[in-house]
C-alpha positions in Angstrom: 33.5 4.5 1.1 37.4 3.8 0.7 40.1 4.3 2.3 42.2 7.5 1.8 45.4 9.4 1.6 46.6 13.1 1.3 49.4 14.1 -0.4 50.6 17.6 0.4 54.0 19.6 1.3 53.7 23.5 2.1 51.3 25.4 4.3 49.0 26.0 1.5 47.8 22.2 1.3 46.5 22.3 5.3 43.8 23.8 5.3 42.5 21.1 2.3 43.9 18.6 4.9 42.1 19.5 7.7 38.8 20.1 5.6 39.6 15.8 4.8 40.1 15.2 8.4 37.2 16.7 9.7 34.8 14.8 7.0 36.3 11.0 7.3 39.1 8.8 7.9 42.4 9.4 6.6 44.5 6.4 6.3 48.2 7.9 5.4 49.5 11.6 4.5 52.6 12.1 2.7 54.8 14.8 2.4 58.5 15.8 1.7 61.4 14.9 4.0 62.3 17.9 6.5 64.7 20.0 4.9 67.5 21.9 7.3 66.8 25.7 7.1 68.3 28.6 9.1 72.1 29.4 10.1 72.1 26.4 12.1 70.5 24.4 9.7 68.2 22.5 11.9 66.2 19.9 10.1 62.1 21.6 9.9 59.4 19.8 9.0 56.9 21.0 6.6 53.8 22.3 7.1 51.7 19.4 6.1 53.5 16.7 8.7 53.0 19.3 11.6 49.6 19.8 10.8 49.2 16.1 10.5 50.7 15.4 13.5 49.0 17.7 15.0 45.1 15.9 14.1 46.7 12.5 15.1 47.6 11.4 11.7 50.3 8.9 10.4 52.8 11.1 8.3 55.5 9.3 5.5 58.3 10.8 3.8 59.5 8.8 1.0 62.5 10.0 -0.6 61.6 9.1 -4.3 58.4 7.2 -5.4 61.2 5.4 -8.1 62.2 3.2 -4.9 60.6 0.1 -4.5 60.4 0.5 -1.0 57.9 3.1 -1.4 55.9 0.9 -4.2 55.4 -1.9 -1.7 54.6 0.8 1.4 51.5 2.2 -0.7 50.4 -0.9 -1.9 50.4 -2.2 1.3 48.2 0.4 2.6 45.0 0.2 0.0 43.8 3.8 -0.7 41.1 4.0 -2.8 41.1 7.7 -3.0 44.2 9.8 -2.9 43.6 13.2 -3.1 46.9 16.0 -3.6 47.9 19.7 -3.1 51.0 20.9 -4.1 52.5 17.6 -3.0 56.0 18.6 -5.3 56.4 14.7 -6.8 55.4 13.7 -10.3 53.3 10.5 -9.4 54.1 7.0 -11.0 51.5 5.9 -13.1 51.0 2.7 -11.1 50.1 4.5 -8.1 47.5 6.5 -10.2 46.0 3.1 -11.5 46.1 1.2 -8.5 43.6 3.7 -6.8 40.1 2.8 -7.6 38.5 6.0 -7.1 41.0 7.9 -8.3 43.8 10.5 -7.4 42.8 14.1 -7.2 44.6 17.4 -7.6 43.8 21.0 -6.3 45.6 23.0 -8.9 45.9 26.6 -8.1 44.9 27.7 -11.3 42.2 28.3 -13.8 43.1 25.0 -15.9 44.1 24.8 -18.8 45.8 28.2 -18.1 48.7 27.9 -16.4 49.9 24.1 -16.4 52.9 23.4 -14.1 54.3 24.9 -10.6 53.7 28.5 -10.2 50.8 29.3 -11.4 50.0 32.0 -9.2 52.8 33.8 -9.7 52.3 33.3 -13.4 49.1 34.6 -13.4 50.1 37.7 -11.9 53.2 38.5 -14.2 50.7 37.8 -17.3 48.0 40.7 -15.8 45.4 38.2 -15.5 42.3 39.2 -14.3 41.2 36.3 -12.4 42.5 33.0 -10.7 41.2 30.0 -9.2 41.1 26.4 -7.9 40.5 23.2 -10.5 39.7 19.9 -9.0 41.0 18.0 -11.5 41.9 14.1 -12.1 45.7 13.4 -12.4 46.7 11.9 -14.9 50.2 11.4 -16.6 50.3 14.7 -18.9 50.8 17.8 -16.7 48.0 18.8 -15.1 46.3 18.0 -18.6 43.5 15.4 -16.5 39.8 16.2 -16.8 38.5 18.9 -14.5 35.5 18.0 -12.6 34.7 21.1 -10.5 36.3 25.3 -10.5 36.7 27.8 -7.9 37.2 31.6 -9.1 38.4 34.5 -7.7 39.2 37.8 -9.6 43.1 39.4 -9.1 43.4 43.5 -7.9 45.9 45.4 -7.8 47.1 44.9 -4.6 46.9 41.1 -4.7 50.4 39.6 -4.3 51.3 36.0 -4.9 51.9 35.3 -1.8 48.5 36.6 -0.4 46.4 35.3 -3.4 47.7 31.3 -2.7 46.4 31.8 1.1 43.3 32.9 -0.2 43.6 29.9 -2.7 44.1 27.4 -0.2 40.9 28.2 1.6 38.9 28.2 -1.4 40.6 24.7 -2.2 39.7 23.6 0.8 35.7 24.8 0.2 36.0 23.0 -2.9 36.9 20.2 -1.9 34.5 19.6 1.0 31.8 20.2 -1.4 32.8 17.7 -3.5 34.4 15.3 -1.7 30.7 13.0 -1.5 31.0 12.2 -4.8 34.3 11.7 -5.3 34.1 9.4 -2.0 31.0 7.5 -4.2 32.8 7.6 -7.5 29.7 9.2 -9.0 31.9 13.1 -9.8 31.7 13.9 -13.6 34.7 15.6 -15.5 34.8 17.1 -18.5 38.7 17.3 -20.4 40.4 20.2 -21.0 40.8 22.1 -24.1 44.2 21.9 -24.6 44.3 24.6 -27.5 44.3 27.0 -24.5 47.2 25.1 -22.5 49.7 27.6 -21.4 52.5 26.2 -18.8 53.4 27.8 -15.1 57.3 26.9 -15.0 59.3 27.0 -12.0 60.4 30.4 -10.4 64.2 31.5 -10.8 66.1 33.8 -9.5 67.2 35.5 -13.0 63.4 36.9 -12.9 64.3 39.2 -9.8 66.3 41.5 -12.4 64.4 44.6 -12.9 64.7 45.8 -16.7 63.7 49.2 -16.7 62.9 49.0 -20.2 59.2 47.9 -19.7 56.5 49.2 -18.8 55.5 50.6 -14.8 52.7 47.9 -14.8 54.9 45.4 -15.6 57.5 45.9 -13.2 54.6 46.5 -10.8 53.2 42.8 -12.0 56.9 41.8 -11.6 57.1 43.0 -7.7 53.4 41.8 -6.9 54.1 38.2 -8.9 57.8 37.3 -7.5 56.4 37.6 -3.0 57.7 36.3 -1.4 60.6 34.4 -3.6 62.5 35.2 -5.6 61.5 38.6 -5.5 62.5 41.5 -6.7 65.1 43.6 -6.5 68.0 46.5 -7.4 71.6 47.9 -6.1 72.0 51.0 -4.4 75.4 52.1 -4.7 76.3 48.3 -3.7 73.2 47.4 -1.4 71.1 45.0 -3.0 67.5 46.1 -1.8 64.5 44.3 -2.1 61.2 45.6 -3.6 58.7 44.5 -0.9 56.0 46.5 -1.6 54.3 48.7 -4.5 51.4 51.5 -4.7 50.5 53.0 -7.5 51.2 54.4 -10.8 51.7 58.0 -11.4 53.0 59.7 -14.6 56.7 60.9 -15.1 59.7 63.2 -15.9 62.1 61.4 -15.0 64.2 58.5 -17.1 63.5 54.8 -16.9 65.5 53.8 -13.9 65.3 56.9 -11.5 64.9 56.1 -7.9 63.9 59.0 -6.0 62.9 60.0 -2.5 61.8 62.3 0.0 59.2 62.7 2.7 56.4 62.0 0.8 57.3 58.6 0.1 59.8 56.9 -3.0 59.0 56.6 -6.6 60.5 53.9 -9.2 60.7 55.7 -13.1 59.8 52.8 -15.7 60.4 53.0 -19.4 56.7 54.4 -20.5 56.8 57.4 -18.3 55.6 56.1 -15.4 56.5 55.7 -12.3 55.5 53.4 -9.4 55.8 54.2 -5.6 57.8 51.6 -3.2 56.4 50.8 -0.3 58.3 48.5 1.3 61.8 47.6 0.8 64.4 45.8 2.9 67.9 46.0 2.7 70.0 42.9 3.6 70.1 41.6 7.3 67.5 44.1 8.0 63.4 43.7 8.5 60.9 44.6 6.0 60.6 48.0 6.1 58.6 51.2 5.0 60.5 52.7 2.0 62.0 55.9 3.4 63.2 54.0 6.5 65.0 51.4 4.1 66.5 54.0 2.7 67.6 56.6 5.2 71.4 55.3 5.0 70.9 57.6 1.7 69.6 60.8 3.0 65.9 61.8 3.7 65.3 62.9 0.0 67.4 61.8 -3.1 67.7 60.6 -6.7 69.7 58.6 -8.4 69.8 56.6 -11.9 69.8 52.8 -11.5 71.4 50.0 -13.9 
């Protein structure tokens, strides 16, 4: 049946991990190199070695699949099948050939919508109405390989990035397990994409925080929902930078684009079609998350002001 290795990074790639480890051998998982995070900066390992670690698994961290070290460690090893979940590393095309049964990407996206690394978040800032999971082969193009099997799952209002990849990952992980007989035989059929309905999923930057007031209450509500949990959204009160954390729902308004007002009731964000969306959550810096009013109680119980 082969041998195989995962290739995965952040916590949304373990649960496909662990739905490989319980149904056969894995010979090798590879991830990124810890990172240091926090005031301290510690060195953290990601998600995907802990979890590895954790089911008794032998975990490598190349630096850079250019090196020739790492050429001559994955030769050595002999996959057959390598199958990857946002692993972060464009793949040399000698490691795609040199695995007989192919390597295999869980792509959290409806592809050929949404080509790239965010497409999520993507998905979200466009209104979509639906998402997914495509087991796809990887090729050389950007996630332009054939597709061999699709997972959907529709997108509400209150779905937020951040929520919708968890959901993702499990239904990767489903996916995968039902699959994974055939592409253990070499017997799973693809068809290729139509690439007439390519549209790309670049990275995330922190210039889309910026909240134009300009647009539309959907859209900044899309914005809020599409940007969790980085790089977020967020404007200045008085000069506090505050987070949006959290939005509910769209009422109309007779106020201009830009009002931010508050009282009891809750706090309300004036957009430039006149209407308005309610914060739920903000956080101000050094603080927690916190419910709107709390957030902004350094302002009074009730105010108003005119952002930007």
């Amino acid at each position: 049946m082969g041998r195989v290795a995962f290739l995965g990074t952040p916590a949304v790639a373990v649960p496909v991990l662990r739905a490989l480890a319980s149904a056969c051998a894995v010979e090798a998982v590879f991830c990124n190199p810890d990172k240091p995070q926090g005031r301290g900066r510690h060195l953290e390992a990601p998600p995907v070695k802990r979890a590895a670690e954790a089911l008794g698994l032998a975990v490598h961290q190349p630096a850079s699949w250019k090196l020739p070290e790492t050429r001559s460690f994955w030769e050595s090893l002999g996959i057959d099948l390598a199958i990857v979940v946002a692993y972060g590393h464009i793949l040399p095309g000698w490691m795609l050939d040199g695995c007989p049964l192919g390597t295999w990407n869980l792509h959290f996206s409806l592809l050929p919508r949404w080509r790239g690394a965010a497409p999520v978040n993507h998905a979200l800032l466009a209104g979509d109405s639906e998402t997914g999971v495509t087991l796809m082969a990887v090729t050389r193009g950007l996630d332009a390989g054939p597709v061999a099997a699709v997972s959907r799952r529709p997108i509400g209002m209150d779905d937020t990035a951040e929520g919708l990849l968890s959901l993702l990952a499990g239904d990767a992980a489903g996916l995968l397990s039902e699959h994974l007989p055939a592409l253990r035989g070499g017997t799973l059929a693809t068809v290729p994409q139509e690439e007439a309905l390519a549209t790309l999923a670049p990275k995330l930057g922190r210039a889309m925080s910026a909240l134009d007031f300009g647009r539309t209450a959907l859209e900044l509500h899309r914005q809020v929902r599409g940007l969790q949990p980085w790089p977020g959204v967020d404007f200045t009160l008085g000069e506090t930078p505050i987070k949006i954390c959290g939005v509910g729902g769209l009422e109309p308004s007779a106020h201009a684009p830009g009002t931010l007002r508050w009282d009891r009731k809750g706090a309300w964000l004036t957009a430039g079609d006149g209407r308005e969306l309610g914060l739920v959550l903000l956080q101000r810096p050094g603080k927690p998350v916190q419910p709107s009013l709390q957030a902004l109680q350094p302002w009074g119980a009730e105010g108003q002001v005119r952002l930007g």
